[in-house]
Kinemage of the C-alpha trace (Angstrom):
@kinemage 1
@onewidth
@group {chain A} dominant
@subgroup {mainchain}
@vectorlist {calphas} color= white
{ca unk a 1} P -146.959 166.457 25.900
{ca unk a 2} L -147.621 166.369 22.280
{ca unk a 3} L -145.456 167.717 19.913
{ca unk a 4} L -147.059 170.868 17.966
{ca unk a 5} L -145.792 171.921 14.629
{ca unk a 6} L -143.379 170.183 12.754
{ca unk a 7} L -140.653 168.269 14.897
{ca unk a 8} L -138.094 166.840 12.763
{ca unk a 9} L -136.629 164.452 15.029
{ca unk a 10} L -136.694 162.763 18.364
{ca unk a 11} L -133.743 162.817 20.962
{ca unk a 12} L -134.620 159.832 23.584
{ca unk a 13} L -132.218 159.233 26.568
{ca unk a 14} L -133.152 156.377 28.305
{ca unk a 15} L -131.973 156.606 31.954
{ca unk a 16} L -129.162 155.039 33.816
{ca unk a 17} L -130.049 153.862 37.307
{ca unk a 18} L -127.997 155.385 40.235
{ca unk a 19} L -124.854 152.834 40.879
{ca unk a 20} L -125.734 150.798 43.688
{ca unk a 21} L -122.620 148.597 45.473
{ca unk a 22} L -124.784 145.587 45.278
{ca unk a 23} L -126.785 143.711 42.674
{ca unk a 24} L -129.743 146.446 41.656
{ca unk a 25} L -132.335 144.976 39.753
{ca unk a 26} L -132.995 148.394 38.100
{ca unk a 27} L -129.601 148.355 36.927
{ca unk a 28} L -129.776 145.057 35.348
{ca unk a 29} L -132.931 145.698 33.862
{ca unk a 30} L -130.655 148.400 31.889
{ca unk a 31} L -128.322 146.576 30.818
{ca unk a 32} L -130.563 143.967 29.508
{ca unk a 33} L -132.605 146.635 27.434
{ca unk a 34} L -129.069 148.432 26.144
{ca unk a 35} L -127.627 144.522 25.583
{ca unk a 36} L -130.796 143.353 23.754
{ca unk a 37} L -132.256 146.445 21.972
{ca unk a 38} L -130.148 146.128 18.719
{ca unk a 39} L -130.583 142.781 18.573
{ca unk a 40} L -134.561 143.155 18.808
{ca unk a 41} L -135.087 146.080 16.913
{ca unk a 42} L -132.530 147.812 14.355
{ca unk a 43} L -132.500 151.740 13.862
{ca unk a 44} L -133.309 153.352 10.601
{ca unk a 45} L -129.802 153.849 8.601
{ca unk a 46} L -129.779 157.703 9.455
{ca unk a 47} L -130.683 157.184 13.404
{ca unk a 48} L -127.971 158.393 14.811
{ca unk a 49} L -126.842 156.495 18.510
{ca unk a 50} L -124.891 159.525 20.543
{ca unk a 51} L -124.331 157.443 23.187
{ca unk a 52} L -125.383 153.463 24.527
{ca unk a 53} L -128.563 155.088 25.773
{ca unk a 54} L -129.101 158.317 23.463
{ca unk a 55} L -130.948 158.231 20.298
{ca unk a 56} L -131.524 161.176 17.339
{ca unk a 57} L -134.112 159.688 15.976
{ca unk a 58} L -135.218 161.254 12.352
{ca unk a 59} L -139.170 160.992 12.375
{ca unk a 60} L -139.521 160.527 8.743
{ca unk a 61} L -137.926 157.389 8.733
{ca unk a 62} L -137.622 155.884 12.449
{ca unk a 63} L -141.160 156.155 13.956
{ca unk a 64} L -141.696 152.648 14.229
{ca unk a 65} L -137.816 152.507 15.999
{ca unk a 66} L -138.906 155.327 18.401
{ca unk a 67} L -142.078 153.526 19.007
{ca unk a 68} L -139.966 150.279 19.650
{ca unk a 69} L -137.638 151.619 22.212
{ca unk a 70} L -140.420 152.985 24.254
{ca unk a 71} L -142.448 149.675 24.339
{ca unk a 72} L -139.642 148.098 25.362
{ca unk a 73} L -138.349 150.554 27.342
{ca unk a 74} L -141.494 149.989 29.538
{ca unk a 75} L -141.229 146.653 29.202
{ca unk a 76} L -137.522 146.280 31.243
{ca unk a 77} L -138.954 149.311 33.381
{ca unk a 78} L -136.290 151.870 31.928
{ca unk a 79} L -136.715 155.159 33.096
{ca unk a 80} L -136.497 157.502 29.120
{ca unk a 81} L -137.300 161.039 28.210
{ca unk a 82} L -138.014 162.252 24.539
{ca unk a 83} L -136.904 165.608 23.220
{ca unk a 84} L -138.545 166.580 19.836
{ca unk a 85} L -136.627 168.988 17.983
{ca unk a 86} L -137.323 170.854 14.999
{ca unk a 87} L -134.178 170.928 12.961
{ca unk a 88} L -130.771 168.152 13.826
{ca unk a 89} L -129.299 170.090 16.508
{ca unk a 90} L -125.859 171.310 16.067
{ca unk a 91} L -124.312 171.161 19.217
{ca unk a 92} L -123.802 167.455 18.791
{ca unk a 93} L -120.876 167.952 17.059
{ca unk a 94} L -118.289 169.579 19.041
{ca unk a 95} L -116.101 171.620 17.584
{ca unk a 96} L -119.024 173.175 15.658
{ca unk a 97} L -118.476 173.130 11.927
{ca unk a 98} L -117.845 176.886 11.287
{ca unk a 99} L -115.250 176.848 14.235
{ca unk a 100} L -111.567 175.297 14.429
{ca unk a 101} L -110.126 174.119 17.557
{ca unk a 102} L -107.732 176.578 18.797
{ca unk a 103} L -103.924 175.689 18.882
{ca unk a 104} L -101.103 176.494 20.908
């Protein structure tokens, strides 16, 4: 689906295979796109990487990044989803910024 309106930024998770015992070519496929991804293609400065395989990608600036990691994405055969979000969301950040962590 396209995007209507005006999405901010992008939130791609690229999948992790299911663990497999043995060798999984799936899995090593992931690896090898996590592995060689920043050495291939290098985010925007305000990209933010939540995780090995999570991305907030600002659309102003990291198009050309989002396009990246879905070409090669497809190209190791890695499973990814894209969110597009309006504003940065705020539940990244845990506590949320207007909240303290309770104490005992």
């Amino acid at each position: 689906m396209i995007p209507t309106g005006n999405v901010k930024f992008a939130l791609l998770v690229a999948s992790k295979p299911p663990y497999n015992p043995m060798t999984n070519p799936q899995e090593l496929a992931y690896i090898d796109f996590l592995n060689n991804m920043p050495r291939i293609e290098q985010p925007p400065p305000d990209t933010e990487k939540i995780h090995d395989n999570v991305w907030l990608i600002p659309l102003s600036t990291g198009m050309p990044f989002l396009s990246s990691l879905c070409v090669y994405a497809k190209a190791w055969n890695v499973p990814h989803r894209i969110l597009f979000l309006d504003e940065k969301p705020e539940w990244i950040k845990w506590p949320p910024p207007d909240e303290t962590p309770a104490t005992p």
